[in-house]
C-alpha positions in Angstrom: -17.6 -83.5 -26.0 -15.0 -81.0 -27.9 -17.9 -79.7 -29.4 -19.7 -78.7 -26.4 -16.1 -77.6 -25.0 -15.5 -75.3 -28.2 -19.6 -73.7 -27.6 -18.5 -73.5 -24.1 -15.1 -71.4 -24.7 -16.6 -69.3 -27.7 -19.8 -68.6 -25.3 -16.7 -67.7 -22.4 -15.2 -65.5 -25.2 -18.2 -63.6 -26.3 -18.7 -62.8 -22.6 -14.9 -61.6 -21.9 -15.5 -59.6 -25.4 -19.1 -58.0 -24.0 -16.8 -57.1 -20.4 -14.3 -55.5 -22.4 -16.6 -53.4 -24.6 -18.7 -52.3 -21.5 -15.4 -51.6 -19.9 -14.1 -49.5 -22.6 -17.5 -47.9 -23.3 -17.8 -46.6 -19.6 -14.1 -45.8 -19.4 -14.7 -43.1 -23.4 -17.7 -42.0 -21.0 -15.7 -41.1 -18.5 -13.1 -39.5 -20.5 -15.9 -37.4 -22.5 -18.2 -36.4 -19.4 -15.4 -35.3 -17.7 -13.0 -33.2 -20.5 -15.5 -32.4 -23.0 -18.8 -31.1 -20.9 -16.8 -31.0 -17.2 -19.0 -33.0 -15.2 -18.6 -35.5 -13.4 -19.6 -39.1 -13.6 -18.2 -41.2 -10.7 -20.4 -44.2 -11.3 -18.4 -45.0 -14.8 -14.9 -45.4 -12.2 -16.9 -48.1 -10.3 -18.1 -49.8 -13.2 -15.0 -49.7 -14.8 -13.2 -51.3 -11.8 -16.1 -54.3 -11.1 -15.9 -55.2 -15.1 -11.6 -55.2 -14.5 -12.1 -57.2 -11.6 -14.5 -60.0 -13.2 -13.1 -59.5 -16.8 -9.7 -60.4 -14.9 -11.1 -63.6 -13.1 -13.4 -64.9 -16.3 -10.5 -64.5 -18.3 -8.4 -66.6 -16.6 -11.1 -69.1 -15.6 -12.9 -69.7 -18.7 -11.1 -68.0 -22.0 -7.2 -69.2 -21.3 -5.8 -72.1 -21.9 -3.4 -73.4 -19.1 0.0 -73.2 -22.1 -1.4 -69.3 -21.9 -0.6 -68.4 -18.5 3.4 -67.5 -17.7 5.8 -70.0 -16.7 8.7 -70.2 -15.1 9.8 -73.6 -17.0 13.6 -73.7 -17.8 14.0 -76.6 -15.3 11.2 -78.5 -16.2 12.0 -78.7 -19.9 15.7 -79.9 -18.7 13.5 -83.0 -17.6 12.5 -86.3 -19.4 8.6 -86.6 -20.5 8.2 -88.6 -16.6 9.6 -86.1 -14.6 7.7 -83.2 -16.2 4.4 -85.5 -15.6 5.5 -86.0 -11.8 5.7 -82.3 -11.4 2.5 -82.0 -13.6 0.8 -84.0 -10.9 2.4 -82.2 -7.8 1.7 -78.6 -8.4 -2.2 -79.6 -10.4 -2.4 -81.6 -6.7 -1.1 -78.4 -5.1 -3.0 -76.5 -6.8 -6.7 -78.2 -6.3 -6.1 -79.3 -2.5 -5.0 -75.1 -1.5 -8.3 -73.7 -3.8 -10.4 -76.4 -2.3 -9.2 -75.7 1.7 -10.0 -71.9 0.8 -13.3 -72.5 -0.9 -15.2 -72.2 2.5 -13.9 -69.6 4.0 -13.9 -67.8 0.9 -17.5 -68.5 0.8 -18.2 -67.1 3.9 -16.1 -63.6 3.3 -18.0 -63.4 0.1 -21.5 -64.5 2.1 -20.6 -61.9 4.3 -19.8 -59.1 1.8 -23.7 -58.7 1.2 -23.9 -56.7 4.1 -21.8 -53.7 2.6 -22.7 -51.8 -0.5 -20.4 -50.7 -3.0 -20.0 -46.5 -2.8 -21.9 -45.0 -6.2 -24.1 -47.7 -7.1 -25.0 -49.4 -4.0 -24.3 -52.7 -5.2 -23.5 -55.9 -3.1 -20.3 -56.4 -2.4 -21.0 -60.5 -2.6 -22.0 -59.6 -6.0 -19.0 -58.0 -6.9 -16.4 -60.3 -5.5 -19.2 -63.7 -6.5 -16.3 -63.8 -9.3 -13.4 -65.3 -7.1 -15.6 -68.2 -6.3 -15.9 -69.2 -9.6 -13.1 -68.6 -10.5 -11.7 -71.1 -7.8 -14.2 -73.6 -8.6 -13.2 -73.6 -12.0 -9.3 -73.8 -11.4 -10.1 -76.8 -9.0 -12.1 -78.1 -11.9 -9.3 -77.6 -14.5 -6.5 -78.8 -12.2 -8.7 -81.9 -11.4 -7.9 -82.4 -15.2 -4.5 -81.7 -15.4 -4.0 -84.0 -12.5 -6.3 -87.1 -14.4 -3.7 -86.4 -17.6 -0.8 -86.2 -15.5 -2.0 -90.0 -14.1 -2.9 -91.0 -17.5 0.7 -90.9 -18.5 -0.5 -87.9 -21.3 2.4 -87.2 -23.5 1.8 -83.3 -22.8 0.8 -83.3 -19.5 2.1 -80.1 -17.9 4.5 -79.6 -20.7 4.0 -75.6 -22.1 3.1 -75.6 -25.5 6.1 -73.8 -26.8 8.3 -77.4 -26.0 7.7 -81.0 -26.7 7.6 -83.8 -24.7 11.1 -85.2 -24.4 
């Protein structure tokens, strides 16, 4: 099962890597098009912001891990190993029951997006924003997790990595 995770997160890495190098590339052809031969390229501003948006969303769905993202944790370092699991359990149960409430109508607003085009390129809009929903379904997945450790009495559960279990 690690195995397949690690193929999973370097296949999740490669892809964020691939976004960021199409991201750069059309953001140098922008720079060049415009200063160096003074035309004008307004397609590489729309790809530029579509690769930000999903490079943004895959990022933080699929290449982070959850001791990655900031924390406000002074408090919950103050408390014993039990207490930090509690809270573990609380906010991953927080977390996963507000994603899963918004997953429909999220659905639907992005459902209903492919009826507008975006302005250079004419693509969907459901395309575009398709991101957010897996992005949601993977935090619900991850916080499902986080939740199962928290109940499993997991030493680290919902302790940041920087800390140990006290």
């Amino acid at each position: 099962m690690r195995r397949l995770l690690g193929w999973g997160r370097r296949g999740a890495d490669a892809v964020a890597a691939a976004m960021l190098a199409a991201l750069f590339a059309a953001f140098i052809l922008q720079i060049a098009s415009r200063y160096a031969f003074g035309w004008s390229v307004g397609w590489t501003v729309e790809v530029c912001l579509t690769l930000w948006l999903w490079l943004v969303f895959w990022t933080c769905a699929f290449c982070l891990d959850d001791r990655d993202h900031v924390r406000f944790d002074i408090l919950l370092m103050a408390m014993r190993a039990r207490m930090r699991r509690a809270f573990a359990l609380v906010s991953a149960g927080a977390i996963v029951v507000a994603l899963a409430a918004a997953l429909p109508d999220t659905w639907d607003y992005v459902d209903f997006l492919r009826l507008k085009r975006s302005a250079t390129l004419r693509v969907r809009l459901n395309y575009v924003f398709s991101i957010y929903i897996l992005f949601s379904v993977a935090l619900i997945l991850r916080h499902l997790w986080i939740g199962v450790a928290a109940l499993r009495a997991a030493p680290d559960a919902g302790a940041p990595a920087a800390g140990g279990a006290r």
